[in-house]
C-alpha positions as CSV (number, residue, x, y, z in Angstrom):
1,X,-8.5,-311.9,75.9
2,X,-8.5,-313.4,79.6
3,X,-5.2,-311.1,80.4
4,X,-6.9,-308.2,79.0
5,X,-9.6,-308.6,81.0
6,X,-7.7,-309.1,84.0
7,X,-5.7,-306.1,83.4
8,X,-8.9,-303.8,83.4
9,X,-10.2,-305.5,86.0
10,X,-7.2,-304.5,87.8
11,X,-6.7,-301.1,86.4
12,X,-10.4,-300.2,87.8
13,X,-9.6,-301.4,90.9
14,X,-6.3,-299.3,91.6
15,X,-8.9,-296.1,90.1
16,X,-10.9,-296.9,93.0
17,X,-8.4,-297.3,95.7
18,X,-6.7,-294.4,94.7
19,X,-10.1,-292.5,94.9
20,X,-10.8,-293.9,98.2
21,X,-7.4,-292.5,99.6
22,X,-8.1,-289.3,98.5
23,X,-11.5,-289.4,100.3
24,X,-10.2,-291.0,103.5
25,X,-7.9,-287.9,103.8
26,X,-10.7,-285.2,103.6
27,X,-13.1,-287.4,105.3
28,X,-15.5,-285.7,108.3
29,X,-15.3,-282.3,106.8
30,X,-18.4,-280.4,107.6
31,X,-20.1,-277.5,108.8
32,X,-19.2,-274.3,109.1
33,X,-15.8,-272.5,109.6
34,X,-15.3,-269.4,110.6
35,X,-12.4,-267.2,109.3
36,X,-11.0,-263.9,110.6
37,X,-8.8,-262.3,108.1
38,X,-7.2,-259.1,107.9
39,X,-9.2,-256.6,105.5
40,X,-5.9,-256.6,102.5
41,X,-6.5,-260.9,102.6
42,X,-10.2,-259.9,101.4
43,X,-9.6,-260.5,97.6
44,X,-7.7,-263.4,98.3
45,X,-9.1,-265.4,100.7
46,X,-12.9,-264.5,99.2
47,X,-11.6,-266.7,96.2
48,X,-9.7,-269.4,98.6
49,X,-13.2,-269.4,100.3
50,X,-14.9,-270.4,97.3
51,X,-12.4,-272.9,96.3
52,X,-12.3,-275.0,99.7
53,X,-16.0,-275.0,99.5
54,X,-16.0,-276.5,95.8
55,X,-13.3,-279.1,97.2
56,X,-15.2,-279.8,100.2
57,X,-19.0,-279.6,99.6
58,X,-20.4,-280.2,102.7
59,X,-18.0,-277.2,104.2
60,X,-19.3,-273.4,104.3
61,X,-16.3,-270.9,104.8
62,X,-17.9,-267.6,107.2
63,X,-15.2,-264.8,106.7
64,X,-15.2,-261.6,108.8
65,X,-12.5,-259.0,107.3
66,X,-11.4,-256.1,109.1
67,X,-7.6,-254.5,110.7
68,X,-5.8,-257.5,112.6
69,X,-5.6,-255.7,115.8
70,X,-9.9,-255.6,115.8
71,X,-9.7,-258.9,115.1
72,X,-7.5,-260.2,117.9
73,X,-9.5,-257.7,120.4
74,X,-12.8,-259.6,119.2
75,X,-11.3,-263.0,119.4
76,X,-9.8,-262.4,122.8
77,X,-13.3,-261.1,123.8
78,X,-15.2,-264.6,122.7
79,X,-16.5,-263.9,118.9
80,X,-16.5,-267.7,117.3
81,X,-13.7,-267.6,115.1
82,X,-12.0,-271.1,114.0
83,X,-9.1,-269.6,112.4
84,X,-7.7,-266.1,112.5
85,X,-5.1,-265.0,109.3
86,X,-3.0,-261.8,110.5
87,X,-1.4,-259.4,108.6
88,X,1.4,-259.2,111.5
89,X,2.4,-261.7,114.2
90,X,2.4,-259.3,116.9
91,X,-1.5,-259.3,116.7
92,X,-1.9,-262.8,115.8
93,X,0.7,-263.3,119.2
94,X,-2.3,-261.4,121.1
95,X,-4.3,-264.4,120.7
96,X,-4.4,-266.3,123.9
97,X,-5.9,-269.4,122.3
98,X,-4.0,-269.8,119.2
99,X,-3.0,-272.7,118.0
100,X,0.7,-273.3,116.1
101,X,1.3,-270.0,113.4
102,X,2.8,-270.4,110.5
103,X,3.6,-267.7,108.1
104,X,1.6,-267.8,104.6
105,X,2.4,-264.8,102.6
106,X,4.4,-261.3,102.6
107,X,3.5,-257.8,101.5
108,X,4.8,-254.4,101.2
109,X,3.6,-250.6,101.2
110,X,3.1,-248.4,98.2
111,X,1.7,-245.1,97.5
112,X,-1.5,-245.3,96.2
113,X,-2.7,-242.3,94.3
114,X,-6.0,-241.4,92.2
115,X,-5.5,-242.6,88.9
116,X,-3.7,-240.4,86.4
117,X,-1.8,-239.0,89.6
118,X,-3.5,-235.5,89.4
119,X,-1.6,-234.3,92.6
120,X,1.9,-235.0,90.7
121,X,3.0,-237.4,93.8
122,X,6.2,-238.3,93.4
123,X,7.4,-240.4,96.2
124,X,7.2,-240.5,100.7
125,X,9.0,-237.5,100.9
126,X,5.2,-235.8,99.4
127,X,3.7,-237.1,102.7
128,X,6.0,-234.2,104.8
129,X,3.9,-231.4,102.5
130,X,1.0,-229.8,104.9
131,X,-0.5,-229.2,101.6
132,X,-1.4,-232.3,100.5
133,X,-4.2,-234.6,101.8
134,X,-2.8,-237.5,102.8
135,X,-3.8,-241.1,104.3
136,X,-2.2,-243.8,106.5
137,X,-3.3,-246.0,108.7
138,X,-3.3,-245.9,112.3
139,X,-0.4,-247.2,114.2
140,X,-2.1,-249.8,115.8
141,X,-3.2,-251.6,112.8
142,X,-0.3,-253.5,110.8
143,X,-0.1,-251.1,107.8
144,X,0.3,-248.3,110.2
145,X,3.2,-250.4,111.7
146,X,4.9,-250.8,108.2
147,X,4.3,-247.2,107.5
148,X,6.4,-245.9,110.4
149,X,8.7,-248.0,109.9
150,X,9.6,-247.1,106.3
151,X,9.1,-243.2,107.9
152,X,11.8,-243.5,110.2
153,X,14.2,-245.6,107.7
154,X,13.7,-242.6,105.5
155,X,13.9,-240.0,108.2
156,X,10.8,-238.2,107.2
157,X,7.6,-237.2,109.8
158,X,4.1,-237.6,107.3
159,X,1.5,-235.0,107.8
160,X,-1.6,-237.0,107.3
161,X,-4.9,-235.9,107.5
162,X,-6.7,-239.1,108.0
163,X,-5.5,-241.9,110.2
164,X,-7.7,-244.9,109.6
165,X,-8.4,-248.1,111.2
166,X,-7.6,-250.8,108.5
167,X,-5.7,-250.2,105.1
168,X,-9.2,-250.6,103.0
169,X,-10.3,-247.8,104.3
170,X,-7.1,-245.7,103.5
171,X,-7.5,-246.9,99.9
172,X,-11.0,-245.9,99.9
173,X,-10.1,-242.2,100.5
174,X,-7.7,-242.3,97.4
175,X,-10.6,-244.0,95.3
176,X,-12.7,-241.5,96.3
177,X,-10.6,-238.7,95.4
178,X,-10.7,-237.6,99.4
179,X,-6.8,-237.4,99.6
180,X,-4.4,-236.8,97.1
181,X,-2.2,-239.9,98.5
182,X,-2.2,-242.7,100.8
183,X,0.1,-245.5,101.9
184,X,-1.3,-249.5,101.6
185,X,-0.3,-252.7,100.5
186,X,1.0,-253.4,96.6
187,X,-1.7,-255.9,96.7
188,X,-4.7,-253.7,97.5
189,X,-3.0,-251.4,94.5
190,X,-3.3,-254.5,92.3
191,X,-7.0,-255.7,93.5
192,X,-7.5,-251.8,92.1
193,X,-5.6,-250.9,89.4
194,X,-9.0,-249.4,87.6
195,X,-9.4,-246.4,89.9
196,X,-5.5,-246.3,91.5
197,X,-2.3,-245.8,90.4
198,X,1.0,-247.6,92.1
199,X,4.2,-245.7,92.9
200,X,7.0,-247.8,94.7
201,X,9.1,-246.3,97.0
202,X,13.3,-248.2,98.1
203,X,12.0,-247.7,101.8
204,X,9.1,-250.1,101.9
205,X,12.1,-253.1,101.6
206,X,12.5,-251.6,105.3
207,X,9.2,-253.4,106.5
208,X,7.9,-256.3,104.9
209,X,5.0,-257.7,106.3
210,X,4.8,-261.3,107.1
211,X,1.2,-262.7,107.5
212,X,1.0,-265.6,109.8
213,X,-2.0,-268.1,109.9
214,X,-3.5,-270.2,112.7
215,X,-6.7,-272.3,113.8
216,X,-8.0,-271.6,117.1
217,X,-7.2,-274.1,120.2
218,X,-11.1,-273.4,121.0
219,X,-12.5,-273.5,117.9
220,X,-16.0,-275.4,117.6
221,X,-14.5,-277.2,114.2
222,X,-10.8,-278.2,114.7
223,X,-10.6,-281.0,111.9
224,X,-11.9,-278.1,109.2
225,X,-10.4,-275.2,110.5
226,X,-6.6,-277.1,110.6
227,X,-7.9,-278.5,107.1
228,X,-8.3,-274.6,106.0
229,X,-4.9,-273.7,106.6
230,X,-3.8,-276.4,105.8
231,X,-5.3,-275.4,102.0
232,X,-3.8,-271.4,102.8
233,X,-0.9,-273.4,102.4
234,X,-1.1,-275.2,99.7
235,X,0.5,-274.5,95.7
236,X,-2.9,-274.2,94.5
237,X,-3.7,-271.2,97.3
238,X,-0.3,-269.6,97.2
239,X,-0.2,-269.6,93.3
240,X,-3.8,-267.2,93.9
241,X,-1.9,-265.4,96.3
242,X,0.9,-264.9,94.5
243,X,-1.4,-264.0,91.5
244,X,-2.6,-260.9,93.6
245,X,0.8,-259.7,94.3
246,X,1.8,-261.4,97.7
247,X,5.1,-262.7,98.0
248,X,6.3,-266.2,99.0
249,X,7.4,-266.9,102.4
């Protein structure tokens, strides 16, 4: 009876420990952090939001979502942004004040088309017809990037009609029926599948698009913004990120 007792004892006291450790490793996470994510993380990182809140209650997760090359400008011009997610490392490099990047997630291009494909799109080499309204995004922005890049692997010059700031946007013109095509990521396809269809294309293998993560060396909550990316980084964030068609580093 005495050993029994002593083994419980014990038992409860190893529960408690192990709690504490747990505790001491999340310990002084507070306020608020403020996230600047590129507008195809905005699915993802809306749910990976939620999440780090759950896991750290007294935390609240601000995100502002938009092209990465607005985001850098606005960072570089003083908004308060903790941590800035990229979806390419040339803007994320534009950041004088980042701290250490480290990549979190890859995507690719594919044509997005209204669903039911009432256009009959077949693949890029539809984006050289005057005749058809088209969408990309601008250069500047990282899907624009990706999309001349797969353009010149292919040797084709698009004829868009639309050039527009952040690859939302171009998506938003296909599920408005405002172009009959328009080039984004597989994922934003995926987080849309009710009102898009997907058509994959050999070329976009030409320009995959790394997305790098970093907190900011001036951010006004360093132990929760490192603690942020840290979680970006974690199984239980890439398996929602690989969920939503991103591929693994």
């Amino acid at each position: 009876m005495f050993r029994r007792t002593v083994a419980a004892a014990l038992a409860a006291f190893a529960l408690v420990s192990c709690s504490a450790s747990a505790d001491s490793g999340t310990a002084g996470l507070s306020g608020t952090v403020n996230v600047f994510a590129a507008a195809s993380l905005t699915g993802t990182f809306t749910q990976l939001g939620k999440d780090f809140e759950a896991a750290h209650p007294g935390v609240k997760v601000v995100f502002n979502f938009a092209g990465s090359s607005a985001l850098a400008q606005q960072i570089n011009q003083g908004a308060p942004a903790d941590v800035f997610a990229s979806a390419s490392p040339k803007n994320l490099d534009q950041v004088k004040d980042k701290g250490t990047p480290k990549t979190f997630a890859r995507n690719k291009l594919e044509i997005a088309v209204p669903k039911g494909n009432p256009a009959g799109i077949k693949g890029l080499a539809d984006f050289t017809d005057k005749n058809r309204k088209l969408a990309l995004c601008a250069e500047q922005v990282p899907c624009g990037a990706a999309a001349k890049k797969v353009f010149e692997a292919a040797k084709l010059t698009p004829e868009p009609d639309s050039l527009e700031q952040d690859v939302k946007a171009a998506l938003t013109k296909v599920t408005l029926g405002e172009v009959d095509a328009a080039l984004v990521y597989k994922t934003d396809i995926l987080a849309a599948k009710a009102k898009v269809d997907g058509i994959p294309f050999p070329e976009a293998d030409q320009a995959v698009t790394d997305y790098p993560i970093a907190a900011l060396t001036t951010s006004k909550n360093p132990t929760t913004a490192a603690a942020f990316v840290t979680y970006v980084l974690s199984p239980a964030a890439q398996k929602v990120l690989t969920t939503a068609g991103f591929e693994t580093p």
